[in-house]
PyMOL commands that place a pseudoatom at each C-alpha (Angstrom):
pseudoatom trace, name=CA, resn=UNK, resi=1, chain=A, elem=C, hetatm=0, pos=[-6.749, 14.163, 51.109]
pseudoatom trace, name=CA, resn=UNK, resi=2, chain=A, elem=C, hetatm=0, pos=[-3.974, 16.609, 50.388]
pseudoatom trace, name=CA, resn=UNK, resi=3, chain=A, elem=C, hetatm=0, pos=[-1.963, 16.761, 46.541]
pseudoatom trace, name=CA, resn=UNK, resi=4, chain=A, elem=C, hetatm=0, pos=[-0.536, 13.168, 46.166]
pseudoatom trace, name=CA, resn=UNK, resi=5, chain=A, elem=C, hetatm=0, pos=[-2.161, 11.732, 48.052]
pseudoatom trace, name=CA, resn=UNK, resi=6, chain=A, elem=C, hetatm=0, pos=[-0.933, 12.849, 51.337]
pseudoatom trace, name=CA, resn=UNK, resi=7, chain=A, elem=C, hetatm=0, pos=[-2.643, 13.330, 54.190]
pseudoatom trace, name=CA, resn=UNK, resi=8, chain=A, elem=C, hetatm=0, pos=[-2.631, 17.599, 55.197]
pseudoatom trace, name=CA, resn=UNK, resi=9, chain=A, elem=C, hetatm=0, pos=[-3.381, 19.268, 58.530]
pseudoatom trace, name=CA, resn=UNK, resi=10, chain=A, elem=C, hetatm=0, pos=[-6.243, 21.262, 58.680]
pseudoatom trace, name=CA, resn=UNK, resi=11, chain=A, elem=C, hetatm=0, pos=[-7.324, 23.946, 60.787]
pseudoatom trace, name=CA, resn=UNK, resi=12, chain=A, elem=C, hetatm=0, pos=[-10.598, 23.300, 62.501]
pseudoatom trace, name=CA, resn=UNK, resi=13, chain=A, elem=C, hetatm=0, pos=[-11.857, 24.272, 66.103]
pseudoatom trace, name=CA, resn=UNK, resi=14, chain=A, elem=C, hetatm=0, pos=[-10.018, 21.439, 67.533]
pseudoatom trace, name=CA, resn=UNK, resi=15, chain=A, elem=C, hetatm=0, pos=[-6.606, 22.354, 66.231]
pseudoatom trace, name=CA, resn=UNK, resi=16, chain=A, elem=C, hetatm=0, pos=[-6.483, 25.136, 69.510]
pseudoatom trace, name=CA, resn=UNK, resi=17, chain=A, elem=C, hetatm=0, pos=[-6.564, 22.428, 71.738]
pseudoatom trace, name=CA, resn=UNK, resi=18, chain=A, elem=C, hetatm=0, pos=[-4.395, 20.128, 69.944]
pseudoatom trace, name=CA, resn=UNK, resi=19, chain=A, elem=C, hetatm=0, pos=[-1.771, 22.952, 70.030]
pseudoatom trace, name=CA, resn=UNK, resi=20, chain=A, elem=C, hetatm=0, pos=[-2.489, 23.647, 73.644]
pseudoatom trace, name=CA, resn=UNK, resi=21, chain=A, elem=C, hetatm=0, pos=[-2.409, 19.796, 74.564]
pseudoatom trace, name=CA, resn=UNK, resi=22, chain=A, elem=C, hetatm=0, pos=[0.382, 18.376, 72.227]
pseudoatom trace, name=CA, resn=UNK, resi=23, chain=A, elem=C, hetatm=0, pos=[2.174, 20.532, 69.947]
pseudoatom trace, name=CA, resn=UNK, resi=24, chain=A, elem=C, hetatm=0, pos=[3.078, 23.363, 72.368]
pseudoatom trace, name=CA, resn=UNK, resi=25, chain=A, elem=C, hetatm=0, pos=[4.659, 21.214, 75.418]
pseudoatom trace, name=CA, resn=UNK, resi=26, chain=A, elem=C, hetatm=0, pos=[6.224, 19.258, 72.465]
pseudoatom trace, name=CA, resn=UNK, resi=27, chain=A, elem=C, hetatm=0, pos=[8.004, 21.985, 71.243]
pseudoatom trace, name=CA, resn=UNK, resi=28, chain=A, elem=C, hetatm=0, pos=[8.600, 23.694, 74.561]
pseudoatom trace, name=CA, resn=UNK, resi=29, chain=A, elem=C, hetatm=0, pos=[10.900, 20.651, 75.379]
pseudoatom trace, name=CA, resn=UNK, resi=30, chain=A, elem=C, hetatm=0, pos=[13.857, 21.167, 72.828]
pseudoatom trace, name=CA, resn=UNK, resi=31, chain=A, elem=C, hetatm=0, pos=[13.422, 25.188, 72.909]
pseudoatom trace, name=CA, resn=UNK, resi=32, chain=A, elem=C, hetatm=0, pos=[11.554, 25.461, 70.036]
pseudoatom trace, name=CA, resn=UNK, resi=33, chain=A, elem=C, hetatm=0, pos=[9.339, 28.408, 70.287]
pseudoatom trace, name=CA, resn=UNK, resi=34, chain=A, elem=C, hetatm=0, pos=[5.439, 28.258, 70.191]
pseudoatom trace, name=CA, resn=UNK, resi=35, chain=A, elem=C, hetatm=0, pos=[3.462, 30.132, 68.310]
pseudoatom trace, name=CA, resn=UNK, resi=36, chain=A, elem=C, hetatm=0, pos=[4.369, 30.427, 64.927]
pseudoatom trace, name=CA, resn=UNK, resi=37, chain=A, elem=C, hetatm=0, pos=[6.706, 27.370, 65.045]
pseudoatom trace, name=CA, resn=UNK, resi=38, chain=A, elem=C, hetatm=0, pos=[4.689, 25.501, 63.552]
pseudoatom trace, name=CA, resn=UNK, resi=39, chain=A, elem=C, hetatm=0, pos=[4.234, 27.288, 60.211]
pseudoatom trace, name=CA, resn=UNK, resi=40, chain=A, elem=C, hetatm=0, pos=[8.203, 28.005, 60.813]
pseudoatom trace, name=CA, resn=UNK, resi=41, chain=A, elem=C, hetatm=0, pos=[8.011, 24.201, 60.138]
pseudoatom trace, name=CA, resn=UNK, resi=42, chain=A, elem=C, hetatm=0, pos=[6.179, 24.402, 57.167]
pseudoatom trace, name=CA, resn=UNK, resi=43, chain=A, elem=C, hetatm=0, pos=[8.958, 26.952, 55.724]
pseudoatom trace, name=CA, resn=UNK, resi=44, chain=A, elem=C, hetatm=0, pos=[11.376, 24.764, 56.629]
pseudoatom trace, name=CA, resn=UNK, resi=45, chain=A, elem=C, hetatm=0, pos=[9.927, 21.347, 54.825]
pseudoatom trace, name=CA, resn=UNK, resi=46, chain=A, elem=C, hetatm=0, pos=[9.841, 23.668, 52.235]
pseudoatom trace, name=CA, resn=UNK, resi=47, chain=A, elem=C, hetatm=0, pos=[13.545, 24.478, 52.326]
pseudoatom trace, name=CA, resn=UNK, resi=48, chain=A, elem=C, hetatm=0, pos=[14.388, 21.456, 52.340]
pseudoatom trace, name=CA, resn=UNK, resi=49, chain=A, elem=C, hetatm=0, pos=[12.312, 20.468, 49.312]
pseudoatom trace, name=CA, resn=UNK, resi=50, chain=A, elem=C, hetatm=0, pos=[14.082, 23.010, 47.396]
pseudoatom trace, name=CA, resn=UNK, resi=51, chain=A, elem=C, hetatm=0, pos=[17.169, 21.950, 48.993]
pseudoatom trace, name=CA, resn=UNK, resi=52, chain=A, elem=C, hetatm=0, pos=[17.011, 18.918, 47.464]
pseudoatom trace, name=CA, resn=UNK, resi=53, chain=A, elem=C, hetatm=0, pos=[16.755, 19.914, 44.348]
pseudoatom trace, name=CA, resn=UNK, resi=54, chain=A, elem=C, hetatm=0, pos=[12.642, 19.502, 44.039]
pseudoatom trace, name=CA, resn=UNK, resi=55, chain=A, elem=C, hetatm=0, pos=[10.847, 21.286, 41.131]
pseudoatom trace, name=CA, resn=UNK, resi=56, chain=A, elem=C, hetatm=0, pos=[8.703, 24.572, 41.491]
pseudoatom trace, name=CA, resn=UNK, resi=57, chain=A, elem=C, hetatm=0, pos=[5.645, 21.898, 40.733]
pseudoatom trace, name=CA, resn=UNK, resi=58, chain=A, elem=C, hetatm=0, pos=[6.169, 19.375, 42.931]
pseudoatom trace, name=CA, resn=UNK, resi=59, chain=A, elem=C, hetatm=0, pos=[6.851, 22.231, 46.264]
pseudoatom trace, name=CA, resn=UNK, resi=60, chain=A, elem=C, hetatm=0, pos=[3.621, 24.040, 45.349]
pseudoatom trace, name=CA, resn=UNK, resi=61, chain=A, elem=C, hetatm=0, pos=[1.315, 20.856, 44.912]
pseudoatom trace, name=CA, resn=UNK, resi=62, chain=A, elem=C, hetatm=0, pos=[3.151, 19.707, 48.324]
pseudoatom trace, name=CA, resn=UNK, resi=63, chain=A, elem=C, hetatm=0, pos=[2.645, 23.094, 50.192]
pseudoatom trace, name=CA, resn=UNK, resi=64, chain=A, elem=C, hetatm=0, pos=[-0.848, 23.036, 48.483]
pseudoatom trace, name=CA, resn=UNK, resi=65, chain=A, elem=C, hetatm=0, pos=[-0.762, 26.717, 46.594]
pseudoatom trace, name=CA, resn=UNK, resi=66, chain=A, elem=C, hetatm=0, pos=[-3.246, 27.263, 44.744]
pseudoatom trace, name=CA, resn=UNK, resi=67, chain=A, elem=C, hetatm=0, pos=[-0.683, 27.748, 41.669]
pseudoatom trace, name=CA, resn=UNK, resi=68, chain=A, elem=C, hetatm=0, pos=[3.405, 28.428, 41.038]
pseudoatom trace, name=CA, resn=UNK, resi=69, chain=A, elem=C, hetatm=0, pos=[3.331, 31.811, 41.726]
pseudoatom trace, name=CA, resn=UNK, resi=70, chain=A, elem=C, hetatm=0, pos=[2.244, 31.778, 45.395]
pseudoatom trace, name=CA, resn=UNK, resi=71, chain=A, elem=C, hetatm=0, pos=[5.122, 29.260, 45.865]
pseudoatom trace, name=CA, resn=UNK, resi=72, chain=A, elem=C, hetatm=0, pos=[7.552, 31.630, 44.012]
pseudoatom trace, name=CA, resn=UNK, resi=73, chain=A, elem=C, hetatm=0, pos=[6.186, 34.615, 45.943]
pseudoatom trace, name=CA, resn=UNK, resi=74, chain=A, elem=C, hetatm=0, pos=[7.129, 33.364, 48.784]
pseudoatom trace, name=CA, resn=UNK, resi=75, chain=A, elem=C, hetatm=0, pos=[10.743, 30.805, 47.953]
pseudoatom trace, name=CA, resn=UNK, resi=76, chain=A, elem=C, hetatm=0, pos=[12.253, 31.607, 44.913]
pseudoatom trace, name=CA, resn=UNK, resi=77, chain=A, elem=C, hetatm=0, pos=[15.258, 33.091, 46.909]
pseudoatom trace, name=CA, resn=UNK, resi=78, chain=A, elem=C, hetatm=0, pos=[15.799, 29.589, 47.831]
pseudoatom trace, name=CA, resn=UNK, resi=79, chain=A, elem=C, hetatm=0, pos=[15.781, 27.988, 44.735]
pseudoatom trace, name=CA, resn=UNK, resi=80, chain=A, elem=C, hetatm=0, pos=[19.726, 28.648, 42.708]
pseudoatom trace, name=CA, resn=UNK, resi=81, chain=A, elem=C, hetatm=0, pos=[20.211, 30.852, 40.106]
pseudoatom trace, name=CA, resn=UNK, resi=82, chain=A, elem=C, hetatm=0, pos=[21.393, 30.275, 37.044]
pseudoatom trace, name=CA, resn=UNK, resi=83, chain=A, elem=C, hetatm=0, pos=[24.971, 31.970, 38.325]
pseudoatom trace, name=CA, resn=UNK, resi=84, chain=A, elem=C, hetatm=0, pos=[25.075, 29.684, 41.312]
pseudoatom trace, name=CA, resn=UNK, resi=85, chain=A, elem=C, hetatm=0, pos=[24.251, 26.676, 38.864]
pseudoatom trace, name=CA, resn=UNK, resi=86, chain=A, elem=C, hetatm=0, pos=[27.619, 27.897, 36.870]
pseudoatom trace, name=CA, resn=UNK, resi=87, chain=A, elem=C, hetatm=0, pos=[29.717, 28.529, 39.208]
pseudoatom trace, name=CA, resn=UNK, resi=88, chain=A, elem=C, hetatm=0, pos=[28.239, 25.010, 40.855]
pseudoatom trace, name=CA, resn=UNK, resi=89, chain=A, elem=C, hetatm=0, pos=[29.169, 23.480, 37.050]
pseudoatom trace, name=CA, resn=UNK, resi=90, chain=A, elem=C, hetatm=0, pos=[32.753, 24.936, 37.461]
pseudoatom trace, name=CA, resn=UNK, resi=91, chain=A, elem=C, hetatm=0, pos=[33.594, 23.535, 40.525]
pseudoatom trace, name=CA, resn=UNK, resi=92, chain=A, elem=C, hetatm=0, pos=[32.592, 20.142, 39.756]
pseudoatom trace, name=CA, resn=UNK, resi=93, chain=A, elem=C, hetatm=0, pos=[34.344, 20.210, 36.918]
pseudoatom trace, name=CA, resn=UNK, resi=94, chain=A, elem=C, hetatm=0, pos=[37.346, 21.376, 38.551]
pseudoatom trace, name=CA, resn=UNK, resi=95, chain=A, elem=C, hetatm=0, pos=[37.363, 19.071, 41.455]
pseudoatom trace, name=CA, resn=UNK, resi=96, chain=A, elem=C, hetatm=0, pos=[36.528, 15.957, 38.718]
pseudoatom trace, name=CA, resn=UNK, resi=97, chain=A, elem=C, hetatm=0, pos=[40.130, 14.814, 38.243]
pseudoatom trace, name=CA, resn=UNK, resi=98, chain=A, elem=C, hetatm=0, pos=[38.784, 12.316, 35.963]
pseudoatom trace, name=CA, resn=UNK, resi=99, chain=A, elem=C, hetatm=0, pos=[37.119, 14.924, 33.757]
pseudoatom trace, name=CA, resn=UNK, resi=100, chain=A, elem=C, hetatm=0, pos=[39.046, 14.776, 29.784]
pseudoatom trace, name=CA, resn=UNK, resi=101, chain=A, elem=C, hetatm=0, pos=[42.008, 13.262, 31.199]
pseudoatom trace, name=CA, resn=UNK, resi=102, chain=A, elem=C, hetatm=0, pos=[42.463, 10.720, 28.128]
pseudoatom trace, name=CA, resn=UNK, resi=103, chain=A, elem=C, hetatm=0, pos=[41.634, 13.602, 25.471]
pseudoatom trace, name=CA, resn=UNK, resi=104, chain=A, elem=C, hetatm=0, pos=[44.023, 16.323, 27.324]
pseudoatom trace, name=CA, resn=UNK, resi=105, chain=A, elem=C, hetatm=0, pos=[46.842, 13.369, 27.440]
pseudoatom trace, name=CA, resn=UNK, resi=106, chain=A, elem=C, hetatm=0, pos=[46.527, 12.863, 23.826]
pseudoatom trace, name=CA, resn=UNK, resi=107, chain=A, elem=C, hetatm=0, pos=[46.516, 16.328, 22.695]
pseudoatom trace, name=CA, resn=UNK, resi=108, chain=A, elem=C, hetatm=0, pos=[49.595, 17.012, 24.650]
pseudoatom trace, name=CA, resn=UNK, resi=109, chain=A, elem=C, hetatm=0, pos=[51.456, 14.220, 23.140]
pseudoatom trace, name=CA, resn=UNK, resi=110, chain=A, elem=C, hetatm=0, pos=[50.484, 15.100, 19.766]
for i in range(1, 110): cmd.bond("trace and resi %d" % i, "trace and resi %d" % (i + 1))
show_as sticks, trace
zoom trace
């Protein structure tokens, strides 16, 4: 049993065949390459972990690193910086038509 609770693949000796027998035609129908493509997967549930916003914490004990810095090793391009969190902020803000409306009013009819 994986971090959580959930339930991780392992590699054993019967993971060649089950590539062979299921995931390899699987992925040959859509175009997906074999081979790698299946830890390409694992980078991309990743991605979209940090996509969504998910913690440094919560990606490693999903991945199952043995601690944060593996997981930053390898993503912390992914996760926003600090100047894409501002600039993030300022268009919000910007785009928020609601945003100090009733004290900007006020102050101009003062």
């Amino acid at each position: 049993m994986g971090p959580g609770g959930l339930q991780l693949v392992a590699w054993t000796s019967d993971t060649d065949y089950l590539m062979r027998s299921y995931w390899n035609p699987s992925a040959r129908s859509p175009g997906i390459p074999v081979g790698d493509a299946l830890h390409a997967l694992r980078h991309y549930d990743a991605s979209v972990l940090i996509a969504a916003g998910l913690s440094v914490k919560v990606v490693f004990d999903l991945l199952g690193h043995t601690n944060a810095a593996q997981t930053l090793n390898t993503y912390a391009h992914l996760w926003p910086t600090d100047d894409d969190r501002t600039r993030q902020a300022v268009d919000d803000a910007r785009t928020n038509t609601e945003t100090d409306t009733g004290r900007t009013d006020d102050a101009e009819d003062a």
